[in-house]
N, C-alpha and C positions, 0 to 999 in steps of 0.2 A: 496444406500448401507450403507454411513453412519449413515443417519437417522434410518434404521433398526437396528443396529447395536447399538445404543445410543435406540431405543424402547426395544431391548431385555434385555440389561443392566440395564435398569429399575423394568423388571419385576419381579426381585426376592425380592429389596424393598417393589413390593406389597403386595408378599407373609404373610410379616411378621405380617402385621395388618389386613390382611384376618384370619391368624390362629390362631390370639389374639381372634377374635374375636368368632370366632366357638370354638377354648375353652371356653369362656365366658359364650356362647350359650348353651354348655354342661353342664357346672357347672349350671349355673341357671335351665336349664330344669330337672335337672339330678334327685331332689327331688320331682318334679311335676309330671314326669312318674313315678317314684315309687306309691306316691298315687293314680295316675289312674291306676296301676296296683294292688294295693294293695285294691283299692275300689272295685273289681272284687271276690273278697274271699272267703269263708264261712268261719267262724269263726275255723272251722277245716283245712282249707287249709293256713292260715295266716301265719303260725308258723311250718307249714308242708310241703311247699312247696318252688322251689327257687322263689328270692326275686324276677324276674322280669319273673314268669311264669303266665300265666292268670289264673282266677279262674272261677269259676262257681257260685257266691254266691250274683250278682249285684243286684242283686233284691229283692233277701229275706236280704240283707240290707239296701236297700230302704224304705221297708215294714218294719224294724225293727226300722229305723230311725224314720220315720214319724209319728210313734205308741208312741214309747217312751213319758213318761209320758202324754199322750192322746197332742201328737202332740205339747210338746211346740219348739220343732226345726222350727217351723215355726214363734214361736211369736218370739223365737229369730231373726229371720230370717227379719222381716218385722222392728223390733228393728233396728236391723243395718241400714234396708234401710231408716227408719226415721234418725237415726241419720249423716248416711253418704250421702244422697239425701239432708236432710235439712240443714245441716251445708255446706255442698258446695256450695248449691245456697246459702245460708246470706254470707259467705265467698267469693262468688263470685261479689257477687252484692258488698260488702262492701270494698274489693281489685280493681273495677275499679275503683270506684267514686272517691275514695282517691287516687289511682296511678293515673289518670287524674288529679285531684285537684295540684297533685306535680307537675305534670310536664307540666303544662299549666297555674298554676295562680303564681305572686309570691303575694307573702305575709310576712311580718314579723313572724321568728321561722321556716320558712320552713327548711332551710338548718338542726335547728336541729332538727326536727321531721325526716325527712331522716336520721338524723344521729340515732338518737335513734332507728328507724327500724331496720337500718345494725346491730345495737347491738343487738336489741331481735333476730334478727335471730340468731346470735351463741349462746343464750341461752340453754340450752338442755331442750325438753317440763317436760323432768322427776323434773328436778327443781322445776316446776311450780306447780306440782300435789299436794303435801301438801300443800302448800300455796292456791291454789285454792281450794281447800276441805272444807277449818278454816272458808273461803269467804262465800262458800258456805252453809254450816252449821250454822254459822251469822245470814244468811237470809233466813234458812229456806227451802233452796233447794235443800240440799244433798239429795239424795236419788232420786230424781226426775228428768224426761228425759231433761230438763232446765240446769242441772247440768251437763249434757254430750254435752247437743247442743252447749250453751254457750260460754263456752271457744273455741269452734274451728270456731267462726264467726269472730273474728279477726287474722288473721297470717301475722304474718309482711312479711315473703317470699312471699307472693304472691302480698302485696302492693308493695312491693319494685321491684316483676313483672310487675307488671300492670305501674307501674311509669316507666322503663326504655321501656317500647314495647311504650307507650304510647308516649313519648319522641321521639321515631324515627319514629311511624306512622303517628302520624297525625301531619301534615307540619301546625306550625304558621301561615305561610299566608294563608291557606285554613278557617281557624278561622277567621283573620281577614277582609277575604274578605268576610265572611258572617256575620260580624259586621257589616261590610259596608252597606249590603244587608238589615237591621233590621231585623236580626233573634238574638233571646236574648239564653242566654248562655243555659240554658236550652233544646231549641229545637236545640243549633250546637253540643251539647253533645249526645243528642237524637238521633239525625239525619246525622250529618258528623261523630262525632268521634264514637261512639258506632260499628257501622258498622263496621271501623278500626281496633276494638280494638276485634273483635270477635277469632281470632285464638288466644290471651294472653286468654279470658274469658273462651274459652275452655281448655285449658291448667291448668289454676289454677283451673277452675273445675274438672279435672281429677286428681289433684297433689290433693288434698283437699279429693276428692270420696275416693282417694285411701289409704289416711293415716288415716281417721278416719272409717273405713270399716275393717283395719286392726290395728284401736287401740288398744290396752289392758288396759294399767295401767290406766288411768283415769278412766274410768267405771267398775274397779276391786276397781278402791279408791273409789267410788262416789256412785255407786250403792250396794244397800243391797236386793234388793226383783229379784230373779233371772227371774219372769215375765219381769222382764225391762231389762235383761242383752243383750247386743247383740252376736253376733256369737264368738267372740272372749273370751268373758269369760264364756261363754253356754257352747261350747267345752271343755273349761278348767275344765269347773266342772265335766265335762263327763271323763276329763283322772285323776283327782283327786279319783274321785271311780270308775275308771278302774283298782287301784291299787287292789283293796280288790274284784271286778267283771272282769275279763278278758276280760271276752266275751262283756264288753263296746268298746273295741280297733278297732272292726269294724264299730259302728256307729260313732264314732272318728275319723275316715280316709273317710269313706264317706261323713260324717258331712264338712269337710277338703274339700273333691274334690267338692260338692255343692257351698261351700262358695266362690271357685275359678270360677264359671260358669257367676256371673255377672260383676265381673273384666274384664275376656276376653272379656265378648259381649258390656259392654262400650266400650272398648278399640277399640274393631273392627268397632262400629257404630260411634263412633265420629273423627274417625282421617282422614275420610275425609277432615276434617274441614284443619286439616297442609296440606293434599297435594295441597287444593285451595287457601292456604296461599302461597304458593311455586312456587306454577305455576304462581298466581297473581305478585311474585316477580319478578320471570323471565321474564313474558313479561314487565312491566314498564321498566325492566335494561335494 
């Protein structure tokens, strides 16, 4: 009875961060059903209609999209995926070997190369943007997809990742017992710690996809020929002369609900990857 009695007691503190959390839920999704609903339109229904009633217009703005100027929403399109596919993996590969290196070898300077990470990360990237431009421009590069890959192969948040998972997965003696074995650093990195380090590797793949997929200002600084633009400033330039074309505001919102179609399906195909990190936790505990 009293244990009841102390379980029901509890239940309304759960309340509180259940209904944090479903407002949370709302607020974030609450702009995302708008442009699925709003990519539904015809350019007569957009402005005529209430905000969250369906339209009839999904496809003759598909077909409008895909036209527009003989199809560049795709070269932008494939644009991003160069840039945010290729910069995740070099940024990928480039945050373990360095988060390993920290937290498995010592060396003279390590402490301050860590410390120098934790500081670029509270940098703001907007900081960087002019400065990196002048860099660029130097050598030649502005204007060219090098200019946009570039900078996002190094991020100090996701070494400074890859160094703390790295730190608590893979156990010292398990290294050293395959020293012992004459396996050279090389293949225990390859072969023991790599494997370990697979649910951080996805992680900062996914943190990395996601923020340069949704960059702007660097490739609004960097790029001048809109062939090379990706999805992010393509759009832009689409609601810049939607001012003086109206009827742009629907390839605008559907261009929008497109852009959001490979964010979810990463999202959805790789997080298997945490749940067999979790479950993997559980049974060792």
């Amino acid at each position: 009875m009293a244990a009841s009695t102390r379980a029901g007691a509890r239940r309304p503190a759960g309340i509180v961060p259940t209904g944090v959390l479903v407002l949370g839920a709302v607020y974030t999704l609450f702009p995302v059903s708008w442009v699925v609903v709003a990519a539904t339109k015809s350019k007569a229904e957009l402005f005529s209609t209430p905000t969250f009633a369906p339209g009839t217009g999904l496809l003759s703005n598909l077909a409008d999209l895909f036209a527009y100027r003989d199809g560049v929403f795709w070269l932008w399109l494939l644009n991003t995926a160069l840039y945010a596919g290729g910069g995740a993996v070099l940024a990928t590969v480039v945050a373990t070997v360095s988060g390993y290196a920290l937290a498995t070898y010592a060396f003279p300077g390590r402490g301050l190369i860590f410390n120098l990470l934790v500081g670029g990360i509270l940098v703001p990237p907007v900081v960087l943007a002019i400065p990196q431009y002048l860099l660029f421009s130097e050598a030649g590069l502005a204007g060219t997809y090098w200019s946009v890959l570039l900078p996002q192969v190094l991020s100090p948040y996701s070494v400074y990742l890859a160094r703390i998972y790295a730190r608590a997965a893979v156990p010292a003696s398990l290294l050293e017992a395959g020293r012992l074995d004459g396996a050279g650093e090389w293949r225990l990195f390859h072969r023991v710690a790599l494997p370990m380090l697979t649910p951080a590797m996805v992680t900062i793949f996914l943190f990395q996809f996601v923020a340069i997929w949704n960059n702007f200002l660097l490739p609004f600084i960097m790029l001048g020929d809109d062939h090379r633009f990706p999805l992010t400033v393509g759009l832009y330039t689409l609601l810049a002369a939607g001012a003086n074309q109206p009827s742009l505001y629907n390839l605008i919102i559907t261009g929008t609900l497109l852009s959001l179609v490979p964010l979810v399906a990463l999202f959805l195909t790789m997080q298997r990857h945490w749940r067999a990190d979790l479950s993997g936790g559980a049974v060792k505990s």
